[in-house]
FINULO-59175 format. One record per residue (C-alpha): residue number from 1; residue in one letter; x, z, y. Coordinates in pm, 1 decimal, decimal comma, padded with zeros to 6 digits, always signed. Layout:
N
ATOM   num   residu         c1         c3         c2
ATOM   NUM        a          X          Z          Y
...
% end
This chain:
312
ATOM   num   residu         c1         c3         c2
ATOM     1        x   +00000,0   +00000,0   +00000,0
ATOM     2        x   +00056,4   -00088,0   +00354,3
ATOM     3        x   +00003,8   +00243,6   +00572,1
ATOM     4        x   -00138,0   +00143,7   +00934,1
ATOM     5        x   -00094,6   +00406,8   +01177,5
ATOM     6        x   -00424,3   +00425,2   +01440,6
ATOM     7        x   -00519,0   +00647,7   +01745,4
ATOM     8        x   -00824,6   +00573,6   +01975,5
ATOM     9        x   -00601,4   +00672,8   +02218,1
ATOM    10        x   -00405,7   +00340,7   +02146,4
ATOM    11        x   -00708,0   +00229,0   +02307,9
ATOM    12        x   -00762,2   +00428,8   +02562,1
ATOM    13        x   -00415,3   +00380,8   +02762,4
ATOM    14        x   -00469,6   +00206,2   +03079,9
ATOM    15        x   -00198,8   +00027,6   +03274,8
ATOM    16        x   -00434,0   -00120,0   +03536,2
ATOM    17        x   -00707,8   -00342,5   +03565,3
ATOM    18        x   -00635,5   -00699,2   +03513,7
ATOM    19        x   -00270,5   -00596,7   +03378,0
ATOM    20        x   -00171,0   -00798,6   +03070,6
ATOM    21        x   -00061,4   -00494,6   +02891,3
ATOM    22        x   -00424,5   -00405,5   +02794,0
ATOM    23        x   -00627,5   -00189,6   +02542,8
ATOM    24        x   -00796,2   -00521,2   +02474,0
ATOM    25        x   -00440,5   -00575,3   +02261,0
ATOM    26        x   -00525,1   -00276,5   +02067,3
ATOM    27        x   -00834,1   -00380,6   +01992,7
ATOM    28        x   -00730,6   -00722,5   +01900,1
ATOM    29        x   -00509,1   -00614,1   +01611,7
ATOM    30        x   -00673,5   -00342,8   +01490,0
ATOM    31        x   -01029,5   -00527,0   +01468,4
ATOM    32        x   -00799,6   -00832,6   +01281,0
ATOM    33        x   -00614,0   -00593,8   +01062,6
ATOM    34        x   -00991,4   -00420,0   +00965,0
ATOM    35        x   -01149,6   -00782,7   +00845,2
ATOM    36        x   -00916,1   -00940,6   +00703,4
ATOM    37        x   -00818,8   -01097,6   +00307,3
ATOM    38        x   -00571,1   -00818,6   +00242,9
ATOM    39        x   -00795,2   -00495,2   +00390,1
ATOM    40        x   -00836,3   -00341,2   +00055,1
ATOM    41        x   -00412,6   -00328,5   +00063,1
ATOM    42        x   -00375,3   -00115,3   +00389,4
ATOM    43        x   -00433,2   +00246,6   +00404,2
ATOM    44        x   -00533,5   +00340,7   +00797,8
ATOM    45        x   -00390,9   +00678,9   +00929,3
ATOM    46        x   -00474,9   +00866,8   +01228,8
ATOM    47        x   -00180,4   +00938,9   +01404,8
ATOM    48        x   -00101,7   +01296,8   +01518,1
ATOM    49        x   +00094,5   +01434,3   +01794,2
ATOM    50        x   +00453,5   +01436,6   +01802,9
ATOM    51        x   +00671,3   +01715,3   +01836,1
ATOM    52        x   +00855,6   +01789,0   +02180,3
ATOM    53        x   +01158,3   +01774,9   +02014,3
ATOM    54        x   +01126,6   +01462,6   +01804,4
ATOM    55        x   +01116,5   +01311,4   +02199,7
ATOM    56        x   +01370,6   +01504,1   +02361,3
ATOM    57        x   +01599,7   +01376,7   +02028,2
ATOM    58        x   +01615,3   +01069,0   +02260,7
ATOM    59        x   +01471,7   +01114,7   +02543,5
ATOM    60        x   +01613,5   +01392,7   +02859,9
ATOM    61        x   +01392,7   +01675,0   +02844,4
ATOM    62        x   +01311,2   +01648,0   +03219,6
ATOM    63        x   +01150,8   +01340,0   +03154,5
ATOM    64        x   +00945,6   +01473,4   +02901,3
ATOM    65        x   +00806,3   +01764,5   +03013,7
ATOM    66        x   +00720,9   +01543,1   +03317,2
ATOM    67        x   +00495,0   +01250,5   +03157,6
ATOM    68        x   +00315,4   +01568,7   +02914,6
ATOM    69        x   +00252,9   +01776,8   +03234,5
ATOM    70        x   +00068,7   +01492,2   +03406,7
ATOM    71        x   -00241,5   +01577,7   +03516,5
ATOM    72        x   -00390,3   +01227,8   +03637,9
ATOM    73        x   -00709,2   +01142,0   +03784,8
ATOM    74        x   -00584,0   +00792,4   +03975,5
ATOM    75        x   -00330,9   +00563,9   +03846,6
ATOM    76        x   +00041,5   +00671,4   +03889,0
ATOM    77        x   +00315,3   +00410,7   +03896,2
ATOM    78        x   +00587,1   +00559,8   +03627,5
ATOM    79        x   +00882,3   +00291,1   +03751,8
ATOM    80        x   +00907,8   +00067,7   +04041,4
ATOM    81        x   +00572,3   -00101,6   +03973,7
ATOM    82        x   +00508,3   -00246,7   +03588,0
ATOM    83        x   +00453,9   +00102,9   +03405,7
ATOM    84        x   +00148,0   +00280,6   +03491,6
ATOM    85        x   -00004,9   +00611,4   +03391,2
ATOM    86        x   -00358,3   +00693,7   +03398,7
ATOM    87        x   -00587,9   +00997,1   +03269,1
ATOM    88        x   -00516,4   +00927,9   +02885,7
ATOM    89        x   -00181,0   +00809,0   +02891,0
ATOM    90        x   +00034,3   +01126,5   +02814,9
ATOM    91        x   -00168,5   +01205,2   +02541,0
ATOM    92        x   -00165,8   +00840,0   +02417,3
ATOM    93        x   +00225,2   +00811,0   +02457,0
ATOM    94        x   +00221,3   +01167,9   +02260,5
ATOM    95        x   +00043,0   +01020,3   +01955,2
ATOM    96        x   +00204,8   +00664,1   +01963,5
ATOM    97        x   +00588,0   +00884,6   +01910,6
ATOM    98        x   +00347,1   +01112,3   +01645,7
ATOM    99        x   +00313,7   +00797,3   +01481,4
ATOM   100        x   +00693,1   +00697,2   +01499,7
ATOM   101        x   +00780,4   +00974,8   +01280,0
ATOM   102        x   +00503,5   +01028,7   +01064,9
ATOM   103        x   +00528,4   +00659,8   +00940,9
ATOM   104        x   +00882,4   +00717,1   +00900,9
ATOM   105        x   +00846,6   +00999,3   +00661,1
ATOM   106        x   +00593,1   +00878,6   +00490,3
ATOM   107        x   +00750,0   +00553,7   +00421,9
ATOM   108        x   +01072,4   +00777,3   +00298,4
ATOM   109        x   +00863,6   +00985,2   +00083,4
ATOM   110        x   +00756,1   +00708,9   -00093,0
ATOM   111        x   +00314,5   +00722,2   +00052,4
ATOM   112        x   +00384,8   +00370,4   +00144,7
ATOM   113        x   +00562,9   +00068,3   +00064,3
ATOM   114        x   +00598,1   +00014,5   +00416,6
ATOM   115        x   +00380,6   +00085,4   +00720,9
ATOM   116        x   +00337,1   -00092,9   +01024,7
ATOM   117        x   +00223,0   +00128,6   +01408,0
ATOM   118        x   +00000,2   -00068,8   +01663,8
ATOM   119        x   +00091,7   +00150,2   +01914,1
ATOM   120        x   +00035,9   +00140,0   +02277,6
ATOM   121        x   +00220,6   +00267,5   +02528,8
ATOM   122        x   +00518,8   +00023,4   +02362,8
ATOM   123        x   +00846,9   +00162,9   +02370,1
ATOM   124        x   +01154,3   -00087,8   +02383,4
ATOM   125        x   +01235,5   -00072,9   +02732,3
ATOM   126        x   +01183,2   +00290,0   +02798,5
ATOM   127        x   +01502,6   +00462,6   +02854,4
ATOM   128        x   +01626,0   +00808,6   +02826,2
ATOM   129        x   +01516,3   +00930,4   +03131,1
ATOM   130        x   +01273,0   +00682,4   +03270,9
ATOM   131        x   +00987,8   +00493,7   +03180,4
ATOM   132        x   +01018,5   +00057,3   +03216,6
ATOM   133        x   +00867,8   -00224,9   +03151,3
ATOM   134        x   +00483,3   -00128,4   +03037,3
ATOM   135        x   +00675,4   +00160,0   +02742,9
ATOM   136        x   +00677,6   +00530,7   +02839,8
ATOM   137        x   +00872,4   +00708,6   +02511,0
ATOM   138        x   +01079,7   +00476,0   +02246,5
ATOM   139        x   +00912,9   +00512,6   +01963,7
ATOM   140        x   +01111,4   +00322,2   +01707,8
ATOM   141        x   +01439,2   +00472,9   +01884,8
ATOM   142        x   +01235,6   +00826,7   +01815,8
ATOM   143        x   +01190,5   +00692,0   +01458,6
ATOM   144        x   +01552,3   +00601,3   +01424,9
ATOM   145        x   +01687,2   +00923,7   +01520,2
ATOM   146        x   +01448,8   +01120,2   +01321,1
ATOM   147        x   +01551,3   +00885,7   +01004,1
ATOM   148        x   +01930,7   +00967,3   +01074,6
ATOM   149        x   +01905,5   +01312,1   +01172,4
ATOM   150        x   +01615,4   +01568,6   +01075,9
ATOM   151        x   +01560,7   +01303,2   +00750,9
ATOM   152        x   +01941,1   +01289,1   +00646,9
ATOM   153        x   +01947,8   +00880,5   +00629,1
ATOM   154        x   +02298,0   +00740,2   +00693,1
ATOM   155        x   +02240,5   +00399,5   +00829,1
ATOM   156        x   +01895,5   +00243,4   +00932,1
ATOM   157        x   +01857,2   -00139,2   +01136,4
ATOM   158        x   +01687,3   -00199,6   +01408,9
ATOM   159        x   +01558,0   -00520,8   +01406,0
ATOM   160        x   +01382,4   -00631,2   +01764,9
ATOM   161        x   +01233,3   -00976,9   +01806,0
ATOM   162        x   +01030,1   -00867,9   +02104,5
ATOM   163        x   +01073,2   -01207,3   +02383,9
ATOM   164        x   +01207,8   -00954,1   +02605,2
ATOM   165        x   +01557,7   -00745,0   +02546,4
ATOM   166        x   +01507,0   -00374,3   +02407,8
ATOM   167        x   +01772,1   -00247,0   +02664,9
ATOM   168        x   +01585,3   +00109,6   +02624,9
ATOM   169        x   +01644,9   +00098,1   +02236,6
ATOM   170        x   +01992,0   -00020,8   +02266,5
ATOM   171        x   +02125,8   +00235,1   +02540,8
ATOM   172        x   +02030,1   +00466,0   +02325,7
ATOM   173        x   +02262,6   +00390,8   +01976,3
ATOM   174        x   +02542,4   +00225,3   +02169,0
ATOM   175        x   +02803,4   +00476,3   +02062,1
ATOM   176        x   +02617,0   +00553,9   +01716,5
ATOM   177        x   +02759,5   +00376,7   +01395,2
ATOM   178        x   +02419,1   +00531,4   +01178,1
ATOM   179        x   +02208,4   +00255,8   +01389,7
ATOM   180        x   +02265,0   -00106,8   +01368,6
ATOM   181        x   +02068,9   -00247,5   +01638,9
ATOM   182        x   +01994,7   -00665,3   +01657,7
ATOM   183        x   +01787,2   -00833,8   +01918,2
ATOM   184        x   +01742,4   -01216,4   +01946,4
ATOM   185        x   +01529,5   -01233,4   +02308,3
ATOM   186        x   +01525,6   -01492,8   +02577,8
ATOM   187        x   +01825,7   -01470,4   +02852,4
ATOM   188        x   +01795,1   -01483,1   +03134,7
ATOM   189        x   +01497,2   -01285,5   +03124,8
ATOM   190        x   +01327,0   -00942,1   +03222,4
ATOM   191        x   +01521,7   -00649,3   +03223,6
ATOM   192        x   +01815,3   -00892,4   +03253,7
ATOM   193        x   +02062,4   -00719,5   +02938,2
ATOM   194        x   +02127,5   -00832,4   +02623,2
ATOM   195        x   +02408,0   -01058,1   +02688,5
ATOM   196        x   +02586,4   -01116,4   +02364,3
ATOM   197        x   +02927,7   -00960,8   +02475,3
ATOM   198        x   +02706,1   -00614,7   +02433,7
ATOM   199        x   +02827,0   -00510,5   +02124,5
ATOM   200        x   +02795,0   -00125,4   +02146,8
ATOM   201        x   +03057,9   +00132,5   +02237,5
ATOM   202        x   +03290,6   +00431,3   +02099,3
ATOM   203        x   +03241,2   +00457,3   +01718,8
ATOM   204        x   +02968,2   +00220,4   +01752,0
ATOM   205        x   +03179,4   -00104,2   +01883,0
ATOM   206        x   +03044,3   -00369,6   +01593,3
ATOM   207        x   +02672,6   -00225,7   +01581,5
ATOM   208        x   +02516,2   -00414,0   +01805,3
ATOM   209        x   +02381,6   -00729,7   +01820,6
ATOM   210        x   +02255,2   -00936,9   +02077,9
ATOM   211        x   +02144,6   -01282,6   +02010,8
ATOM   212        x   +02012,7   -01409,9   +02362,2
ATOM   213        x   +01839,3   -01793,0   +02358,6
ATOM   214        x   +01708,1   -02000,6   +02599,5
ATOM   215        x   +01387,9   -02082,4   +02691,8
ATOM   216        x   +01196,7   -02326,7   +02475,5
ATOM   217        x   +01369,2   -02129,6   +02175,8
ATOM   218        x   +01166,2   -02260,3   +01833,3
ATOM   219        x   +01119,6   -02199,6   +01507,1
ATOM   220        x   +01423,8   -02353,9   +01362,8
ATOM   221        x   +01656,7   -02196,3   +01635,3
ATOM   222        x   +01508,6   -01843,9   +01557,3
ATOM   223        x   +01558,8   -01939,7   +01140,2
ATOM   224        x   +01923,5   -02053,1   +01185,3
ATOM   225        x   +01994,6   -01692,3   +01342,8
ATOM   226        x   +01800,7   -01501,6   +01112,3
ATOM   227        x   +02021,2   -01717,0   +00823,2
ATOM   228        x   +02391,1   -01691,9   +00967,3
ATOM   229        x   +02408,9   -01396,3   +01193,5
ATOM   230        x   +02094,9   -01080,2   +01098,2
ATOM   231        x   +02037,4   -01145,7   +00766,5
ATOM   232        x   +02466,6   -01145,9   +00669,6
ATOM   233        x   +02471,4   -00874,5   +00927,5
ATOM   234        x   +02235,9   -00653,8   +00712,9
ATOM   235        x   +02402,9   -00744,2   +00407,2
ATOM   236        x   +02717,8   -00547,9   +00589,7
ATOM   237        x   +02575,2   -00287,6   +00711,1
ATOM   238        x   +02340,0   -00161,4   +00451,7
ATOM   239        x   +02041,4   -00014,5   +00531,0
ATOM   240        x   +01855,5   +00262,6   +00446,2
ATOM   241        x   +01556,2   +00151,5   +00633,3
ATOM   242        x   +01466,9   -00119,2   +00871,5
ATOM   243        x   +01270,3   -00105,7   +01167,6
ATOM   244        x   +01144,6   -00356,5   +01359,5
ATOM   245        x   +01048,7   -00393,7   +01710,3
ATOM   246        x   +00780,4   -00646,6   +01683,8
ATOM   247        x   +00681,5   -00840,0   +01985,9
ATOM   248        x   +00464,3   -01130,9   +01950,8
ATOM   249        x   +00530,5   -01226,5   +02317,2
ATOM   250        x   +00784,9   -01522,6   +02190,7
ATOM   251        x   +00469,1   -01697,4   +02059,9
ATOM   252        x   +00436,5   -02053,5   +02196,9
ATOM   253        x   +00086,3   -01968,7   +02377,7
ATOM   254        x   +00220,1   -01608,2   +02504,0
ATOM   255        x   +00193,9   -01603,0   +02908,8
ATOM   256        x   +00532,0   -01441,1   +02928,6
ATOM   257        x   +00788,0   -01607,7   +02791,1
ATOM   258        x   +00913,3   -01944,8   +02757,3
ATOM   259        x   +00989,1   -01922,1   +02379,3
ATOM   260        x   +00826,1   -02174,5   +02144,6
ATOM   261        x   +00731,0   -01992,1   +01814,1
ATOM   262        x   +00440,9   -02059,8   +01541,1
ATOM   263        x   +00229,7   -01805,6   +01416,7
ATOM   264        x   +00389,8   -01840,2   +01061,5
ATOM   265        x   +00721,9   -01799,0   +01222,0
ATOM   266        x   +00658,4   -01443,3   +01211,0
ATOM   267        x   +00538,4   -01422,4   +00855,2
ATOM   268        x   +00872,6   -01601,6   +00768,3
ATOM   269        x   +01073,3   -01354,2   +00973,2
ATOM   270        x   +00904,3   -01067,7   +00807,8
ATOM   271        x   +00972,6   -01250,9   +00457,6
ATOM   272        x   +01365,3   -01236,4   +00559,1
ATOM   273        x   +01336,9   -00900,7   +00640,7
ATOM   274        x   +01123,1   -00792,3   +00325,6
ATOM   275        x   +01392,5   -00971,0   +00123,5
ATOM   276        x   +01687,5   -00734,9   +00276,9
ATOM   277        x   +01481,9   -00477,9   +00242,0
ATOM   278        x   +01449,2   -00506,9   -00136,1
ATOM   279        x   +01826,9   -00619,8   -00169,0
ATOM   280        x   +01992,0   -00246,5   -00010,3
ATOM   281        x   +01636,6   +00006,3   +00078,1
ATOM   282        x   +01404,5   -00034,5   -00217,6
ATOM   283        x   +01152,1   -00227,8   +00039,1
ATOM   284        x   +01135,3   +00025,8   +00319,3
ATOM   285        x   +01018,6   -00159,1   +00647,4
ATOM   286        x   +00909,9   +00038,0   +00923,2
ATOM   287        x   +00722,3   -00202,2   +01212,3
ATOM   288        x   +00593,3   -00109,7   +01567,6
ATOM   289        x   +00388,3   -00331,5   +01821,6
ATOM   290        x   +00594,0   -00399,1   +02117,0
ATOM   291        x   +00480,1   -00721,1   +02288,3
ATOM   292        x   +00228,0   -00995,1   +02273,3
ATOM   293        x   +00006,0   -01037,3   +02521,7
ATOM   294        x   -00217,7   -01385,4   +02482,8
ATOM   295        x   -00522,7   -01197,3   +02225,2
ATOM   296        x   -00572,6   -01469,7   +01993,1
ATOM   297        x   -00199,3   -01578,5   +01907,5
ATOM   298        x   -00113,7   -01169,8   +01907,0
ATOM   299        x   -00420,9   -01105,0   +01657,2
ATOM   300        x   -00300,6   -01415,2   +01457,4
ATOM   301        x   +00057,6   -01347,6   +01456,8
ATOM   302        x   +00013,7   -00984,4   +01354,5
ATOM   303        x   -00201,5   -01047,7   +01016,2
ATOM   304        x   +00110,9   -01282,5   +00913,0
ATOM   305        x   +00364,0   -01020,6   +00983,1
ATOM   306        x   +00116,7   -00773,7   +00834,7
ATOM   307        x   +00020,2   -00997,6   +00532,1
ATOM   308        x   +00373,6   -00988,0   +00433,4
ATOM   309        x   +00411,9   -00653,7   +00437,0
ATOM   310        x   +00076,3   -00588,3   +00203,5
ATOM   311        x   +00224,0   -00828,4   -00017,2
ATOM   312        x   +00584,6   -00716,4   -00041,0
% end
């Protein structure tokens, strides 16, 4: 079984009116995910709340204690103008980290096969002390550390094919051999990092992995670097898990990027993935939503990433 980790809160988050980071998304995939020919392979799981210090593993406890003390009742700009908090966001970025580790574990204690976490507020971007570009905490970086630390794994791979650079996720693990961290994304392009002489720091010079394209990047581009570069890369390194930050924004009908990808792109990419998984993990794939942001091609693209999972 597939476990699917679900808050209403997820749905509740609001980062504006009009904005294109919307609980409509939320609704999208989960509505898919619910009618669809491989249902009767998911198990859905409320997400709970995580623990302070679960965030503060990666995130300055300043910070913190700031987005859980806020007591909104108007919209409150978080960075210099794309994140925004409103009345149910703290507790929504409280359950979406909740989710982080609890799909973690239970993918470690052997629940699931694998589990993917539509979560909203995403987390990429968001750094250690701020919040940036739509994400508030890092949930997969939360996951990450948990899997390395409090659960004792020695190496887990981050693997983020989000259209837009995880500079939040990769701050984080620069100097840390235990995370391998890989992101193909679109360059030039917001937050403006990722160039591919980025290749961490300290102990962790050699875990990093930036794979920037250009815009109009396709299908065959994005197989050729899965084929010579992540997929031998993995093969080095070894997992004990992989995690994957999984945008749908490089979609060829997504409104914010310039990337050309089909739907079944991403069910081939999660095939690759599946396959390393099984070759050094015993098939353990932890996935979280990051991007996507056209509703059909999102809905679409995560059922193939999904239906690969519920197969593996």
């Amino acid at each position: 079984m597939t476990g699917v980790y679900y808050h209403e809160l997820f749905g509740r988050h609001l980062e504006g009116y009009g904005h294109v980071e919307s609980p409509a998304r939320y609704r999208a995939v989960m509505e898919r995910l619910r009618d669809c020919p491989f249902t009767d392979r998911l198990e859905f799981v409320e997400a709970v709340p995580a623990d302070r210090d679960a965030i503060t593993a990666v995130h300055e406890s300043e910070y913190v204690d700031g987005i859980l003390s806020l007591e909104i009742d108007q919209a409150v700009v978080l960075d210099w103008g794309d994140t925004v908090a409103t009345t149910d966001t703290p507790r929504a970025a409280l359950h979406a980290a909740g989710a982080a580790v609890q799909a973690a574990g239970d993918v470690l204690e052997g629940r699931f096969a694998n589990a993917f976490c539509p979560v909203r507020p995403p987390g990429h971007h968001a750094e250690s002390g701020r919040a940036m570009g739509f994400c508030v905490f890092n949930n997969i970086a939360i996951a990450a550390r948990w899997l390395t630390g409090e659960a004792g794994l020695d190496r887990v791979a981050v693997i983020d094919w989000d259209i837009h650079h995880g500079n939040g996720t990769e701050r984080m693990f620069l100097d840390d051999p235990r995370v391998l961290y890989v992101s193909l994304h679109q360059y030039p392009h917001y937050p403006g990092t990722g160039h591919y002489n980025m290749v961490g720091t300290g102990d962790g010079t050699g875990y990093t992995l930036n794979i920037p394209l250009g815009a109009g990047a396709d299908d065959g581009l994005y197989r050729g670097e899965f084929e010579q570069r992540i997929l031998p890369a993995l093969d080095r390194f070894e997992p004990g898990m992989i995690l994957i930050s999984a945008g749908f924004d490089a979609h060829a009908e997504d409104p914010l990027s310039g990337a050309r990808l089909s739907t079944g792109m991403f069910a081939e990419m999660t095939e690759m993935l599946a396959g390393a998984a099984d070759r050094h993990c015993g098939g353990m794939i932890l996935s979280f939503l990051e991007g996507g942001y056209d509703l059909d091609a999102l809905a679409d693209s995560v059922e193939a990433h999904v239906g690969v999972l519920a197969r593996a």
